[in-house]
N, C-alpha and C positions, 0 to 999 in steps of 0.2 A: 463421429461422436467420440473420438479418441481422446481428444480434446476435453471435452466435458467430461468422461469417466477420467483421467488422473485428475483432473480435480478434486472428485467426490472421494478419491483415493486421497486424496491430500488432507481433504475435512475429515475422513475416518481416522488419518494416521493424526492428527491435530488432537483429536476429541482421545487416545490412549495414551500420546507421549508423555512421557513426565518430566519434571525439571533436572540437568544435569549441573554437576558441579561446575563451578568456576575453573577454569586452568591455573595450575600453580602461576605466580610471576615468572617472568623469564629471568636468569640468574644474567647477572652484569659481570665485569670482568675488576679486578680494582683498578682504582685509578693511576695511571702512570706518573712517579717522581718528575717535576721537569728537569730537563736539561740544565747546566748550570749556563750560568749567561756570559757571551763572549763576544768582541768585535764581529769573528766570523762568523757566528753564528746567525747576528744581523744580519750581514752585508750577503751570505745564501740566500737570504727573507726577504728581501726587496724585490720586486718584481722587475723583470727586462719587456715587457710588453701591459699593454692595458688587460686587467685581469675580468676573466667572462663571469658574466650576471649568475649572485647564488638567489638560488629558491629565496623568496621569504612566504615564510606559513603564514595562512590567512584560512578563515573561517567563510564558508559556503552556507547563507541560511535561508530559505526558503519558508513564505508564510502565505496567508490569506485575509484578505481585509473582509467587510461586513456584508459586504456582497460576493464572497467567495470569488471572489477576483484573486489569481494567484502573483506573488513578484518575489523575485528573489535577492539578495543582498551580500556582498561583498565585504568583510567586515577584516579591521586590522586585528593585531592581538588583544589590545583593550575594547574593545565592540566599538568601536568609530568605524559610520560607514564608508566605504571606501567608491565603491558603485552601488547601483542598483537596475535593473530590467525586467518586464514585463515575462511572467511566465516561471517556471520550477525549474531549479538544478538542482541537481542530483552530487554531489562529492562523491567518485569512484577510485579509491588507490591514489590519493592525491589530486587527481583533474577532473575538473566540471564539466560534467554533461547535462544537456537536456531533455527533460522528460517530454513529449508530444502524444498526443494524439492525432489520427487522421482518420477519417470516414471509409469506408469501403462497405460496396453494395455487395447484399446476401442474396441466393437465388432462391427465392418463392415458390409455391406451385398454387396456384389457383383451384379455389375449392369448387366442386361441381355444384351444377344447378339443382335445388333442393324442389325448383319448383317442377322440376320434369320427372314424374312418376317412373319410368323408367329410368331413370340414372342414368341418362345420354346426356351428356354433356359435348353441345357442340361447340368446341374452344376456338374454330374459324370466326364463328358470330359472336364471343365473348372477349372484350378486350384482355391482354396479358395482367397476371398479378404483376402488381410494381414492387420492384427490385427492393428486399429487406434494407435497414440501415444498420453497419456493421462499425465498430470503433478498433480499431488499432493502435497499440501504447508500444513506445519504441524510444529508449533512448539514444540520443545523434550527439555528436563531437564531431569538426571542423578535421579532417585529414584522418580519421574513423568510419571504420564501416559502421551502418546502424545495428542496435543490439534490439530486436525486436520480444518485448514484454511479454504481451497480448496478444493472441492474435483471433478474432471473430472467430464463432464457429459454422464452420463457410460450406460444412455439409450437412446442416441439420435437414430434414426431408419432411413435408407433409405438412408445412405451416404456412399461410396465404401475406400473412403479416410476422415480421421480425423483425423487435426493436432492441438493439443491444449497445450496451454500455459501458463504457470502464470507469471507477473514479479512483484516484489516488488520496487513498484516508491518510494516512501517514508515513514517513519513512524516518527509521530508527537507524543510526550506524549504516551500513550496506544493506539493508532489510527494508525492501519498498512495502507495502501492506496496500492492496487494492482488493478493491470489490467489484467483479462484473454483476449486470445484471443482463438479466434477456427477458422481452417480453415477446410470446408465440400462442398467435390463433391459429389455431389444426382445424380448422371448420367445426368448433364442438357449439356449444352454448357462449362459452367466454374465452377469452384469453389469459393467459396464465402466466406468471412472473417468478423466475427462479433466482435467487440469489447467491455465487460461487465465490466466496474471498480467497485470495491467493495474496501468499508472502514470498517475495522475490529478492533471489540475495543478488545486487547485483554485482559484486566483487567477482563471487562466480558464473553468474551468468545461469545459474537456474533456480528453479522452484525449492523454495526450503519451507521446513515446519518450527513452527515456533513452538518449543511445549511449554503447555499449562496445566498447573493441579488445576483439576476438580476437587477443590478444597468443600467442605459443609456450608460455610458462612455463606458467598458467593452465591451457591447455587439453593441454599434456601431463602435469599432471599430475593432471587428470581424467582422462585417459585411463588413467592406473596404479591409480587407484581404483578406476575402473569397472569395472578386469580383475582386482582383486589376487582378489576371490573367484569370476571365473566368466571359465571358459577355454572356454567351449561359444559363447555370444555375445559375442564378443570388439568391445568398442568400437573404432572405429579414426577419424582423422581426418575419411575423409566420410562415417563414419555418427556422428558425437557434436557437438551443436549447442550453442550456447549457448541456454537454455531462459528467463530469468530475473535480470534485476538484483538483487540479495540486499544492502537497508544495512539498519545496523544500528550500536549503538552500544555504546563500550567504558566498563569502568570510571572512567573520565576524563570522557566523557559524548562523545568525539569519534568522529566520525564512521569509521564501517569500513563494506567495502563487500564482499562478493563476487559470485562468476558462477555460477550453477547449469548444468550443462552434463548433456544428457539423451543416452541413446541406448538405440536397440532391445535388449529381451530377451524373454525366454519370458513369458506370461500368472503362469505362478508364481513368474517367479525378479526379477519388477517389485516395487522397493524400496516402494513403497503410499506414498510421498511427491509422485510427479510423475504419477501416473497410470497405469494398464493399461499392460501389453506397453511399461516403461519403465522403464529406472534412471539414478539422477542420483545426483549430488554438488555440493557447493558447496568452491570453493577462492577465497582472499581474492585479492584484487591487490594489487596492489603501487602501482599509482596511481589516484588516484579521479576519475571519470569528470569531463569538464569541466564541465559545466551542474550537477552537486553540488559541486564543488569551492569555492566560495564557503564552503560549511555543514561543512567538513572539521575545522575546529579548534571547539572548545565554547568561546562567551561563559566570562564569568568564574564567571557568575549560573550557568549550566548546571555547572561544574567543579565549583564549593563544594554545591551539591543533590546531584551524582552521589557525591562524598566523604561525601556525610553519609549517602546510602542508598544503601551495595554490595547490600543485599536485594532494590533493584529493579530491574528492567530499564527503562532510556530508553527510549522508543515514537517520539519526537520534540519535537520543543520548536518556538514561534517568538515570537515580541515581539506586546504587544495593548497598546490602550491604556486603562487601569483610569481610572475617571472617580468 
């Protein structure tokens, strides 16, 4: 369960931090007088051999069409596409990797027989519980080890069924934003679904926080949401948390952001988006958190891509360098 509690550590430290200042700019050096011009100075500058391939920058952007079908796209400096393939890249410190999924079986334990008054459970005569289904997110590069994301949580104990999940909501700059979920029958009445979002830098290679005010506007008007259809559980200030950073991108291709904000309700009357005994909403802000704030306005290259396909949803974008 090690796994799952820094998580829960990740959503407490999520729901205190607050927005930090931007970094100054980096100071520049002035620009160097040139040289004055001379025969020799040419004739040094010619090359004696065929000169080796420079980088040209190029734009990695990744979306989703209508069916959440993922593809990603290859784009010059003016957003003309250059390639495209099936699936999400990720832009890391200049080079494309991609993001995967893979399946991997969870070990179960089979709930005893409820019909035997003594609670003899004879597991010779009872076929095995079948192996939970577990998701795995890892991003892979060609001559790279894999950097593994995600990984199931592969010692939960006591549940007969385990169904878990990972999705990629969106990625900002080096900042992946996923959501697991897991669903777990422990032999009670029902099964139960828990919700853990994680934001992953992957420049670093581990779990980072996003902070976000708990501004008044935002979270009251989550709280009108949360009430307008249920007067029974009434969200109120200290029961409605912020649960979840939420970016995402607009038609322009420029960065939006909201706060998912969760609070207690009935087992039935839970919206089946944030988990069990839970209803949430997402409401936008009004200002974007500092540490995304950089990635707010869309390059030129991202504007002219997103104009030319309103049919697809931006996933994210970042700069690689095509060789």
């Amino acid at each position: 369960m090690q796994g799952m509690h820094r998580k829960h550590v990740l959503i407490a430290a999520l729901l205190l931090s607050a927005c930090g200042d931007l970094p100054d700019p980096v100071a520049t050096e002035p620009a160097k007088e040139p040289e004055p011009f001379s025969e020799r100075t040419v004739a040094l500058s010619l090359p004696t051999q065929a000169a080796a391939p420079t980088a040209t920058p190029a734009w990695l952007v990744w979306t989703r069409d209508a069916d959440g079908e993922p593809r990603s796209f290859v784009l010059d400096s003016r957003g003309a596409e250059v390639s495209s393939e099936p699936g999400i890249g990720i832009a890391i410190d200049g080079k494309k990797w991609s993001y995967r999924t893979e399946p991997v079986d969870l070990p179960t334990t089979r709930c005893p027989d409820l019909g035997d008054p003594e609670g003899d459970d004879e597991m010779g005569e009872r076929p095995a519980a079948e192996p939970g289904k577990g998701m795995r997110a890892t991003l892979v590069r060609d001559g790279e080890p894999d950097r593994i994301v995600i990984e199931p949580p592969l010692h939960q104990e006591g549940a007969e069924e385990i169904d878990h999940g990972v999705e990629l909501v969106a990625s900002v700059g080096p900042y992946l934003f996923l959501r697991e979920s897991v669903y777990a029958y422990a032999c009670g009445a029902h099964g139960n679904v828990s919700v853990v979002p994680t934001t992953w830098d992957a420049l670093r290679g581990e779990a980072a926080v996003v902070p976000a005010h708990l501004i008044d506007g935002p979270l009251a008007a989550a709280i009108a949401e949360l009430n307008a259809d249920d007067d029974t559980f009434l969200a109120t200030e200290e029961t409605t948390a912020l649960g979840e950073v939420v970016p995402g991108y607009d038609a322009r291709g420029d960065l939006v952001v909201g706060l998912r904000f969760a609070a207690p309700t009935c087992y039935a009357c839970s919206y089946g988006d944030f988990g069990s005994y839970v209803k949430a909403t997402v409401v936008d802000v009004p200002a974007i958190p500092a540490v995304l704030a950089p990635f707010a306005t869309a390059p030129h290259a991202i504007g002219v891509f997103a104009a030319a396909h309103p049919d697809l949803a931006i996933g994210g974008y970042g700069m690689i360098d095509e060789r």
